[in-house]
LUMVOMI-128193 format. One record per residue (C-alpha): residue number from 1; residue in one letter; x, z, y. Coordinates in Angstrom, 2 decimals. Each point is the difference from the previous one (the first is absolute). Layout:
! residues N
<NUM; 'a'; <X; Z; Y>>
...
//
This chain:
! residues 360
<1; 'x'; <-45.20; -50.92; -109.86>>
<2; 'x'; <1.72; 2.79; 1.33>>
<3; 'x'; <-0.37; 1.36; 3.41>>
<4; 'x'; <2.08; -0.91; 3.30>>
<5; 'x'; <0.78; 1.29; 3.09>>
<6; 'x'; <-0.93; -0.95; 3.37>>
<7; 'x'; <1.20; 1.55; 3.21>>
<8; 'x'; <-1.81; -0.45; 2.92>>
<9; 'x'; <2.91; -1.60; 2.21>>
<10; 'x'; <0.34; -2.77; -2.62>>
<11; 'x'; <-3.33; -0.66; 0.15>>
<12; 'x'; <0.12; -0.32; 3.44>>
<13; 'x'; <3.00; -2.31; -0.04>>
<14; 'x'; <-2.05; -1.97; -2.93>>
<15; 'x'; <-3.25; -0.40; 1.71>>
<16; 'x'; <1.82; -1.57; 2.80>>
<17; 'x'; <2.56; -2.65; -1.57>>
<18; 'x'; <-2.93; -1.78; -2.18>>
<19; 'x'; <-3.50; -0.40; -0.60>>
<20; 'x'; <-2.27; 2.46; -1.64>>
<21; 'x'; <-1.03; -2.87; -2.48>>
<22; 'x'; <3.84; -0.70; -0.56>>
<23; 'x'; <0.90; 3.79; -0.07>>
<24; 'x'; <-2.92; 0.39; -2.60>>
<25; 'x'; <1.33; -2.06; -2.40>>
<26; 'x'; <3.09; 1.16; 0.06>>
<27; 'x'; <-0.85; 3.51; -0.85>>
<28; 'x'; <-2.56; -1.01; -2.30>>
<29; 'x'; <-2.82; 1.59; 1.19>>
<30; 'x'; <-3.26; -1.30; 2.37>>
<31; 'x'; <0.05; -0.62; 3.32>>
<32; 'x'; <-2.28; 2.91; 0.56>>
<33; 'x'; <2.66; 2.24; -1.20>>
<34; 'x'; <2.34; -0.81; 2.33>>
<35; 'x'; <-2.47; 0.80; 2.79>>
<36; 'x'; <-1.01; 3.39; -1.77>>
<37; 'x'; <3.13; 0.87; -0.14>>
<38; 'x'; <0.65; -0.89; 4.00>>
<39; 'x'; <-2.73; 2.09; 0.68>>
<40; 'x'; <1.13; 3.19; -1.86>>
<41; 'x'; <3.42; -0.43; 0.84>>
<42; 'x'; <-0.25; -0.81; 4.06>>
<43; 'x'; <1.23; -3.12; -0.27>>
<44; 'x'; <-1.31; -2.76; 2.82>>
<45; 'x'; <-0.34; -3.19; -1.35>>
<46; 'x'; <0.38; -3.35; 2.11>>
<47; 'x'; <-2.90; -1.06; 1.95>>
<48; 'x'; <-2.13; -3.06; -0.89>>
<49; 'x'; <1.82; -3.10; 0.90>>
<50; 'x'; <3.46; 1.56; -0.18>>
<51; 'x'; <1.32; -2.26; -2.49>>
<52; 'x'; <-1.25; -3.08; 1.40>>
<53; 'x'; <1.85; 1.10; 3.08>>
<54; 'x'; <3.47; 0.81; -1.53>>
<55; 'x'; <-0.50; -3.39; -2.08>>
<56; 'x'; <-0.34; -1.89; 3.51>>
<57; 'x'; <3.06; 2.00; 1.15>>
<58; 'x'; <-2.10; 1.48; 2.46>>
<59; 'x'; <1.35; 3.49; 1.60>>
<60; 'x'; <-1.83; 2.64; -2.42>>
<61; 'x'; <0.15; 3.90; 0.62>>
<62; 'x'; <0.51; 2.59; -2.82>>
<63; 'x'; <-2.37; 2.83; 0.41>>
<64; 'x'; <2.86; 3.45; -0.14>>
<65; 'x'; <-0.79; 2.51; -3.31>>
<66; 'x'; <-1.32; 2.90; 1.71>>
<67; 'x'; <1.19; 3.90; -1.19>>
<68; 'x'; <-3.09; 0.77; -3.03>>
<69; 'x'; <-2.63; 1.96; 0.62>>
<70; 'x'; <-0.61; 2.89; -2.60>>
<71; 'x'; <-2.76; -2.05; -1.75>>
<72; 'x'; <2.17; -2.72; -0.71>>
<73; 'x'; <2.86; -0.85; -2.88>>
<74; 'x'; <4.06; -0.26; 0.18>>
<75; 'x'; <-0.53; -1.66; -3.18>>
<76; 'x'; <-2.20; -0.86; -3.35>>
<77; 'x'; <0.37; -0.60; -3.45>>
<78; 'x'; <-1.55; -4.00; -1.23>>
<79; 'x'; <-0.65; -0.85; -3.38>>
<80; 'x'; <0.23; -4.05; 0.37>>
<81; 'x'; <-1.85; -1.62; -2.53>>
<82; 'x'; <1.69; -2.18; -2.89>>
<83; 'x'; <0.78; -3.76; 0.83>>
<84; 'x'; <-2.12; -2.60; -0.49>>
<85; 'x'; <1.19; -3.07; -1.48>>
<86; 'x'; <-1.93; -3.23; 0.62>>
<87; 'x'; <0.16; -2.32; -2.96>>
<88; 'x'; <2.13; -2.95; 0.77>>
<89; 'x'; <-0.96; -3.49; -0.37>>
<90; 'x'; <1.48; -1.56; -2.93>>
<91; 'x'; <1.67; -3.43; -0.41>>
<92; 'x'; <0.80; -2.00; -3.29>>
<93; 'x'; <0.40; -3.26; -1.38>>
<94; 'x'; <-1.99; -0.97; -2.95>>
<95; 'x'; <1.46; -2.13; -3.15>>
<96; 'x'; <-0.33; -3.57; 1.19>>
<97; 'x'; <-0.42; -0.51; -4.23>>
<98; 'x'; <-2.99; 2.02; -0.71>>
<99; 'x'; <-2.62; -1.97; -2.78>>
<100; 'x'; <-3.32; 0.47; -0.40>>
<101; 'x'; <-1.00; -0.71; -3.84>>
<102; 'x'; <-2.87; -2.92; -0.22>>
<103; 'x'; <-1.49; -1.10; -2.49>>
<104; 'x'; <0.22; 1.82; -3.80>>
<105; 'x'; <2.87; 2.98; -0.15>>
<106; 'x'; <3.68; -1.50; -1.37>>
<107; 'x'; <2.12; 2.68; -1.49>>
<108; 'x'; <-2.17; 2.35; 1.69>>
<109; 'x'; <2.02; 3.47; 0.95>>
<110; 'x'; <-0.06; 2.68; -2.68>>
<111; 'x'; <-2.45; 2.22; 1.28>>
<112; 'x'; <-2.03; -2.98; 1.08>>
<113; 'x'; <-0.37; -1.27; -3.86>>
<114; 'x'; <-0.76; 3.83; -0.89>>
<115; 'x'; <-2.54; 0.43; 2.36>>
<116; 'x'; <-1.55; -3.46; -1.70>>
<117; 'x'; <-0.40; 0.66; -3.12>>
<118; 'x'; <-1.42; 3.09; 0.98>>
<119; 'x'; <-2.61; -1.10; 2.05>>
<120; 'x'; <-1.59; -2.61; -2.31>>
<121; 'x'; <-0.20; 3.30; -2.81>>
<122; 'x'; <-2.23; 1.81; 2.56>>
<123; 'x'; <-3.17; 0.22; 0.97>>
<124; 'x'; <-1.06; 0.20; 3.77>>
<125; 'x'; <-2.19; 3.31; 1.10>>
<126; 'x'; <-3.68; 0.07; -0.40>>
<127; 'x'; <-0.37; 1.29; 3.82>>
<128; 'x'; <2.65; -2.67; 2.28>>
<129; 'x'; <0.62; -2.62; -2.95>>
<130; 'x'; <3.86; 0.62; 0.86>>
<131; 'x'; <2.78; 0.61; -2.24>>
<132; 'x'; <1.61; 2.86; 0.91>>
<133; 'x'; <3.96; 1.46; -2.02>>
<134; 'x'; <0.80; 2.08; 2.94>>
<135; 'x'; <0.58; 2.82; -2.96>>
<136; 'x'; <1.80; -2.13; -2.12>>
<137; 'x'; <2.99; -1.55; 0.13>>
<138; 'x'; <-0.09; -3.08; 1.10>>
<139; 'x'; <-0.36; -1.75; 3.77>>
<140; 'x'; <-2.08; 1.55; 2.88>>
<141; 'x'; <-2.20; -2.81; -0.57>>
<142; 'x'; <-4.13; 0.70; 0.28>>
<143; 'x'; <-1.70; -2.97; 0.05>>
<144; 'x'; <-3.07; -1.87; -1.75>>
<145; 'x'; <1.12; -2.25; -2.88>>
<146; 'x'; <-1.03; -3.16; 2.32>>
<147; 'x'; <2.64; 0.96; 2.21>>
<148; 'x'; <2.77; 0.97; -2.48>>
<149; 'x'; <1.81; -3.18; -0.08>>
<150; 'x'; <0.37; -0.13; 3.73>>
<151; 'x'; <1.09; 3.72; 0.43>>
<152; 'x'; <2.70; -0.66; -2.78>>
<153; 'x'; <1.37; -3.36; 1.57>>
<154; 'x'; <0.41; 2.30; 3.27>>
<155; 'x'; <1.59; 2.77; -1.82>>
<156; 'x'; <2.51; -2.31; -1.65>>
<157; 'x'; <1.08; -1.31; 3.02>>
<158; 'x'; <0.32; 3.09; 2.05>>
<159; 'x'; <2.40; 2.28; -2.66>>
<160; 'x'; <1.76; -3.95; -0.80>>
<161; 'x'; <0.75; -0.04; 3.36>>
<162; 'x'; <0.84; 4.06; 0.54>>
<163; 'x'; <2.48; -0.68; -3.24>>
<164; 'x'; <1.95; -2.63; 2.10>>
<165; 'x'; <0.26; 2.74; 2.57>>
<166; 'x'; <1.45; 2.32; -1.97>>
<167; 'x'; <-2.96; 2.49; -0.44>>
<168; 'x'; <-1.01; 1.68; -3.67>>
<169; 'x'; <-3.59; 0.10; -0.92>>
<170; 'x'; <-1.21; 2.03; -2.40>>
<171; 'x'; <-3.35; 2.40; -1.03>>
<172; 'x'; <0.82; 3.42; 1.00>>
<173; 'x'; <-1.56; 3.54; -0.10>>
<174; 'x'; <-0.47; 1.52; 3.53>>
<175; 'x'; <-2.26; 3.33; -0.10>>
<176; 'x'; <-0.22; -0.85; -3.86>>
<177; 'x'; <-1.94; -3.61; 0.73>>
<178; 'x'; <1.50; -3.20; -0.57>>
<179; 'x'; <0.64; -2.07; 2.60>>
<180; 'x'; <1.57; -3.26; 0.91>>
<181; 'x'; <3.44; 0.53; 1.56>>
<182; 'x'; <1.98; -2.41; 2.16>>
<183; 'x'; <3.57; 1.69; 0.33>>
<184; 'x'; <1.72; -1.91; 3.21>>
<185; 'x'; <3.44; 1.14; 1.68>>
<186; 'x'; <-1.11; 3.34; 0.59>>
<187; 'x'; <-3.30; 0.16; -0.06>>
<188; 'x'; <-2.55; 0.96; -2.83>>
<189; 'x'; <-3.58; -2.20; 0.73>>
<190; 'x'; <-3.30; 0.18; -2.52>>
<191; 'x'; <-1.75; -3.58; 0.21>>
<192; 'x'; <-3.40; -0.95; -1.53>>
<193; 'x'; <-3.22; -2.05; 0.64>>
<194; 'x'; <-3.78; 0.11; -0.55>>
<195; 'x'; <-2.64; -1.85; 0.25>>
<196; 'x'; <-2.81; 1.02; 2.55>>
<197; 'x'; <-3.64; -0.02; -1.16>>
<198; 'x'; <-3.45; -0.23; 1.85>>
<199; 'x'; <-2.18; 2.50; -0.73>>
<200; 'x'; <-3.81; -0.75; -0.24>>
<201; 'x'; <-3.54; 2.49; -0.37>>
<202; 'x'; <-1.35; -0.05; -3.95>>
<203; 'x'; <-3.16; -0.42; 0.32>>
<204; 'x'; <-0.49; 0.37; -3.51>>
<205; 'x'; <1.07; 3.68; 0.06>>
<206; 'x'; <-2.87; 2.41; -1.07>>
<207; 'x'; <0.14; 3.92; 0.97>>
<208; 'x'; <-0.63; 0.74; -3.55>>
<209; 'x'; <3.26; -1.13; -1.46>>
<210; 'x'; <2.05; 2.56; -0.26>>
<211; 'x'; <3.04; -2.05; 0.81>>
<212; 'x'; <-2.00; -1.52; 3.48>>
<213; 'x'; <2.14; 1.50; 2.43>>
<214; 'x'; <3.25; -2.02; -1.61>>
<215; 'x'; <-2.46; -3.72; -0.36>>
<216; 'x'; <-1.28; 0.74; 3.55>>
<217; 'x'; <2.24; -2.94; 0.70>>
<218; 'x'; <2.17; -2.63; -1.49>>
<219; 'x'; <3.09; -1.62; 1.26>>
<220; 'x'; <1.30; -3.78; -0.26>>
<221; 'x'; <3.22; -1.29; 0.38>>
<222; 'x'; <0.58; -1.90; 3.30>>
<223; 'x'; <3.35; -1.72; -1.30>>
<224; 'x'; <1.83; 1.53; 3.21>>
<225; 'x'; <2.84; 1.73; -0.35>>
<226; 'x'; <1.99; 2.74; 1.72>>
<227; 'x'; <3.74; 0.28; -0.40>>
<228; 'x'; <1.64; 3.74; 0.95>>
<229; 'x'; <3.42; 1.32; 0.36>>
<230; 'x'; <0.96; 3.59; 0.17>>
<231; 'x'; <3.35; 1.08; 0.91>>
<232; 'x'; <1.06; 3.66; -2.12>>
<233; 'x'; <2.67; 0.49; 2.37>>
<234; 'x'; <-1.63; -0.25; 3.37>>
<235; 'x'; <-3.83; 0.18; -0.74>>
<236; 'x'; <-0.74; -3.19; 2.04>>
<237; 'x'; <-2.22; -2.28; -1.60>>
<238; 'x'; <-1.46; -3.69; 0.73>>
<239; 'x'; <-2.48; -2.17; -1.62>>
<240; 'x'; <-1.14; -3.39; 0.34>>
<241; 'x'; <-3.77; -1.43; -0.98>>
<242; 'x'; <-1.79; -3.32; -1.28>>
<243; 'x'; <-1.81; -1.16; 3.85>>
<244; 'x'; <-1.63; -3.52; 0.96>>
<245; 'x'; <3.51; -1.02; 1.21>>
<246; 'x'; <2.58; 1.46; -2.20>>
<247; 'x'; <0.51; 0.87; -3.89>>
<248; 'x'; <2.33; 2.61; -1.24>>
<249; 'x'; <2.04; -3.05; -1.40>>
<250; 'x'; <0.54; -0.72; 4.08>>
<251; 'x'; <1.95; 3.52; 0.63>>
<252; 'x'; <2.92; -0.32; -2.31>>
<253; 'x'; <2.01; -0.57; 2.63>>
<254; 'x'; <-1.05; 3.18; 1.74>>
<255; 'x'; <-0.01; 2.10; -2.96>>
<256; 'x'; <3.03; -1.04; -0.73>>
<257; 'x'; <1.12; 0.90; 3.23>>
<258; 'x'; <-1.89; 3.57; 0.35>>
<259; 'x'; <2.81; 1.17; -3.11>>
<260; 'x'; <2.77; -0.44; 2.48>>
<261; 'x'; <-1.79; 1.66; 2.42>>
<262; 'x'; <-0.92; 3.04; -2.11>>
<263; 'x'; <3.81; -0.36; -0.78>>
<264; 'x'; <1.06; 0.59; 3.70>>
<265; 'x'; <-2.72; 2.50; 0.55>>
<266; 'x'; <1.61; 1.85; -2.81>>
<267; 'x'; <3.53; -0.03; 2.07>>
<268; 'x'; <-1.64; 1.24; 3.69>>
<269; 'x'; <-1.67; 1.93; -2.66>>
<270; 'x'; <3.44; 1.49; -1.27>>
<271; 'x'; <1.73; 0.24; 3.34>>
<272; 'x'; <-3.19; 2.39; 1.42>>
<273; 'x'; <0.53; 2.26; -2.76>>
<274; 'x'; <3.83; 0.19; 0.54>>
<275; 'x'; <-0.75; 0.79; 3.52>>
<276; 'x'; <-2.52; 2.14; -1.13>>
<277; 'x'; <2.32; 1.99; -2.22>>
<278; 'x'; <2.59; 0.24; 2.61>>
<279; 'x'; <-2.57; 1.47; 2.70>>
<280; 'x'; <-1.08; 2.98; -2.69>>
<281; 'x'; <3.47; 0.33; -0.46>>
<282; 'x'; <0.85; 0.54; 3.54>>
<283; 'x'; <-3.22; 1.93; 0.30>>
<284; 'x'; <1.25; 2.54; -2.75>>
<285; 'x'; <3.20; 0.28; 1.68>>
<286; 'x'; <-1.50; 0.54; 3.29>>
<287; 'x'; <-2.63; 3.05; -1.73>>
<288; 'x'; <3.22; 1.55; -1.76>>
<289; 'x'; <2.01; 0.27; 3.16>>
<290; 'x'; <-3.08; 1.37; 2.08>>
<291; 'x'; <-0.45; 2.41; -2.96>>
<292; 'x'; <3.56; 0.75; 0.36>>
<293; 'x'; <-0.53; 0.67; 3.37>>
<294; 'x'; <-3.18; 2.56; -0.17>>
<295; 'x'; <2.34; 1.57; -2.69>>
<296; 'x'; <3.15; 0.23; 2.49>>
<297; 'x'; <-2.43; 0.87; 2.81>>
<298; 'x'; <-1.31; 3.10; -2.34>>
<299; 'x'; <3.19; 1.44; -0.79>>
<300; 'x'; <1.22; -0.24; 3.65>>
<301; 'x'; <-3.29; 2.06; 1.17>>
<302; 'x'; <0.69; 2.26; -3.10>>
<303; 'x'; <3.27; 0.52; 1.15>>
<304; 'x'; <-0.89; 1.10; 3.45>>
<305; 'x'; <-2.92; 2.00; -1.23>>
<306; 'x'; <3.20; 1.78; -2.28>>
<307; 'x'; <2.28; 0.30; 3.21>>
<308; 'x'; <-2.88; 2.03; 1.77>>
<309; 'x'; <-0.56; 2.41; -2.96>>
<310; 'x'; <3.85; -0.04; -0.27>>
<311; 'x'; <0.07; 1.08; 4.22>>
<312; 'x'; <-2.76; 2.55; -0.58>>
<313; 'x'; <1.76; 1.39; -3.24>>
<314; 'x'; <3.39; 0.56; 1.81>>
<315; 'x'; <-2.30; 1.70; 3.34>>
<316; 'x'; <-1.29; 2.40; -2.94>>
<317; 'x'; <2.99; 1.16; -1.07>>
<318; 'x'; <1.64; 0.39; 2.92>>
<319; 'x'; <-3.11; 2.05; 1.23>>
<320; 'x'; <0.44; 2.44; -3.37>>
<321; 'x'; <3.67; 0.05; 0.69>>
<322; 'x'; <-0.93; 1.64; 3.65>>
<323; 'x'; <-2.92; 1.70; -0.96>>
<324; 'x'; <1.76; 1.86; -2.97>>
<325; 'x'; <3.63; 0.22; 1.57>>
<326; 'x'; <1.34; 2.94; -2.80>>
<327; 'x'; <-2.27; -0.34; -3.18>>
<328; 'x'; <1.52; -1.42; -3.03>>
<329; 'x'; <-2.57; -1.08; -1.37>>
<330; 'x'; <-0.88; -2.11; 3.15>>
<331; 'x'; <3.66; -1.36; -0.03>>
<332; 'x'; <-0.47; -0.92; -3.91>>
<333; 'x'; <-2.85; -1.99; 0.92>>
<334; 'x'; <1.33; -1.41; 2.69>>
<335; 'x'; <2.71; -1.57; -2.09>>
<336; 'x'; <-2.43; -0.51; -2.41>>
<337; 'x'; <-1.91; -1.82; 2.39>>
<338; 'x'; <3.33; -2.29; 1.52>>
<339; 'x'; <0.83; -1.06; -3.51>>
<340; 'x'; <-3.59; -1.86; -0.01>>
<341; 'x'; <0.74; -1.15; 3.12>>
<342; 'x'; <3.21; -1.50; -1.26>>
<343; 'x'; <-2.01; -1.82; -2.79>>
<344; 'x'; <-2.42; -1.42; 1.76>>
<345; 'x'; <1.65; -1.25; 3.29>>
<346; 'x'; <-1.36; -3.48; 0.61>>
<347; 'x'; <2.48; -0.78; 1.80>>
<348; 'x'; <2.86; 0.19; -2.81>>
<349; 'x'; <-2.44; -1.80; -2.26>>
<350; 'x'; <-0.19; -2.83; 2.43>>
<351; 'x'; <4.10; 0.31; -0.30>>
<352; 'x'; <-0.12; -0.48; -3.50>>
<353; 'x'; <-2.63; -3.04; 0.33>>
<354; 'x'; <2.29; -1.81; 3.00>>
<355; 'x'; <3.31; 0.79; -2.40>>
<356; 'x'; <-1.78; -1.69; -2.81>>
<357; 'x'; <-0.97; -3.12; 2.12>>
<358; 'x'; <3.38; -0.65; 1.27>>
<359; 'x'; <1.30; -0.11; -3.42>>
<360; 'x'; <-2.03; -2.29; -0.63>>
//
């Protein structure tokens, strides 16, 4: 941000017409700053139960801005810092129609029937005993093949119901890895779900096997799964888990509903960059015109530093002129010397700079 301006008679005037808290806030800054900056600048600041007073319309006294001492301030220079912007809460309505898929899949979504016939071609990993495509192209599914059926009758219904909604699914590559892509309104949001496993000690695992360090344990599928969300436009993310008292199956709703969220994120989202842009604007504008200023401040000093030299010049000559009242070559020099002068009056430059401007 770029920096302000503060005199010390509008802080005064400030100090007294609100609240320190209030006054902070609407500078941007702590409340400490506003007292360091009372203290530097001379300012008093109401005494403790001033406000409380005024409030009750009780007769309060203004303490009078006495003259500044030499230690003190006529003014400073704040750098407030940028605006923070609390997230709002967000309200939507979910589809009254969504379905949750029971039983075997029906006409199971594209993607869905992909992922299928994937699945039953592969083999889980020797380590979890999960299926994992993450690196292929299919669904962000990773799961044991126990638990396929279930994670594909929750898939099915989830993109069935984001395709009534309007959204396009499809595998994408984002940092050159697939992933499964929900594209809603204006939003961009990678889904998937995995299995979680239990890990347990091998006892079985000798120090002389080379490969002992991977077997020191094994892993089993619990059949609990966790269902994630990330948003590519905002970088919020959610996920919901397999507990005693819900399944995944239980948060459709709620998943459904976290997409229009991410979608109004992504506006607020849009709107704080706008501002955003339109505060480095102003800040750009504000830095040229101060650099503008140094620049105009230079040539003014320049100039005056020119107008001395140009005063001193003329006193030389004139002193030659006196000192040397009958030599030529004094009086050639002389007019040598007044034709310099001529050139490099400030003064008729200044003309020629004030002549320019007003035909402007």
């Amino acid at each position: 941000m770029a920096n302000k301006k503060l005199t010390r008679e509008d802080l005064y005037e400030l100090v007294w017409e609100k609240p320190t808290s209030q006054l902070a806030k609407d500078f941007n800054v702590s409340d400490s700053a506003i007292a360091k900056w009372c203290r530097k600048m001379e300012v008093p600041k109401p005494p403790r139960g001033y406000w409380a007073k005024k409030r009750s319309y009780a007769k309060v006294k203004k303490t009078p801005l006495k003259a500044l001492t030499l230690k003190g301030v006529s003014s400073i220079q704040y750098n407030p810092a940028p605006p923070i912007y609390k997230k709002e809460e967000i309200h939507v309505e979910v589809p009254s129609d969504i379905k949750i898929v029971k039983g075997s899949l029906h006409s199971p979504h594209d993607l869905v029937k992909k992922a299928k016939t994937k699945f039953k071609k592969s083999k889980p990993d020797r380590v979890r005993g999960i299926i994992d495509l993450r690196r292929q192209d299919y669904l962000d599914i990773q799961v044991a093949p126990e638990s396929l059926d279930r994670a594909l009758l929750f898939f099915d219904s989830l993109l069935k119901t984001l395709l009534k909604m309007g959204a396009r699914i499809g595998i994408e590559r984002v940092w050159n890895k697939p992933k499964t892509v929900v594209r809603f309104m204006e939003t961009a949001v990678e889904i998937g779900m995995y299995e979680r496993a239990k890990r347990f000690k091998n006892e079985k695992a000798k120090s002389s096997d080379p490969l002992w360090l991977h077997d020191e344990y094994t892993y089993r599928p619990t059949g609990l799964f966790t269902f994630r969300v990330h948003s590519q436009t905002t970088y919020g993310s959610r996920e919901w888990k397999d507990s005693a008292k819900q399944r995944v199956e239980d948060c459709l709703p709620a998943i459904i509903k976290e997409f229009y969220k991410f979608n109004e994120e992504k506006k607020q989202w849009d709107i704080r960059a706008k501002e955003r842009k339109k505060q480095e604007v102003l800040e750009r504008l504000e830095k040229e015109r101060r650099l503008a200023e140094i620049a105009k401040e230079k040539r003014l000093l320049d100039a005056a530093d020119q107008w001395d030299s140009f005063r001193k010049l003329e006193a030389f000559l004139e002193a030659i002129e006196s000192a040397y009242p009958g030599n030529p070559k004094a009086r050639e020099y002389v007019q040598w010397g007044r034709q310099v002068v001529e050139r490099v009056d400030p003064i008729k430059k200044l003309k020629k700079q004030f002549d320019d401007d007003g035909d402007d």
